[in-house]
C-alpha positions, 0 to 999 in steps of 0.5 A: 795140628793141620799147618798151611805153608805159603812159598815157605815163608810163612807157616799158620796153625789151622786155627788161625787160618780164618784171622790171616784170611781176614787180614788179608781180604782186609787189605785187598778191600782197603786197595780196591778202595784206593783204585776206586778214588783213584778214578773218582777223584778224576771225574769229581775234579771235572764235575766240581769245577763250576762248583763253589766251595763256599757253597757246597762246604756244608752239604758236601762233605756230609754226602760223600760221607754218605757215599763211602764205606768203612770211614772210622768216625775219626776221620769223618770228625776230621774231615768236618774240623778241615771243613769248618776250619 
């Protein structure tokens, strides 16, 4: 059986190259995420500063829902109770 080897540490079985691979591209996409926010949390803090909680507590956090990717159904649900709070 065909054997992929990374640094010596690692040895995977051809088939399960396509399950590492996915793992892998997995965590990238979850740090390119957080790099992302990063740097949107900067300007939102500048944008939102004149912006009233009170009034932007309803419709907000649906938006940025709206704008994000991969969000679980869980911490959307989360974040509505923080909100509702």
């Amino acid at each position: 059986m065909d054997k992929l080897e990374a640094s010596g540490l690692v040895t995977v079985d051809a088939g399960d190259r396509n399950a590492v691979l996915t793992s892998l591209l997995s965590v990238v996409d979850r740090a390119v995420d957080r790099h992302r926010a990063a740097d949107r949390s900067k300007s939102i803090v500048a944008t939102m500063s004149g912006v009233s909680f009170t009034k932007a507590k309803i419709a907000l956090p649906a938006y940025c829902l709206q704008l994000m990717q991969n969000v679980q159904l869980e911490e959307q649900q989360k974040l509505r109770a923080a909100v509702q709070g």
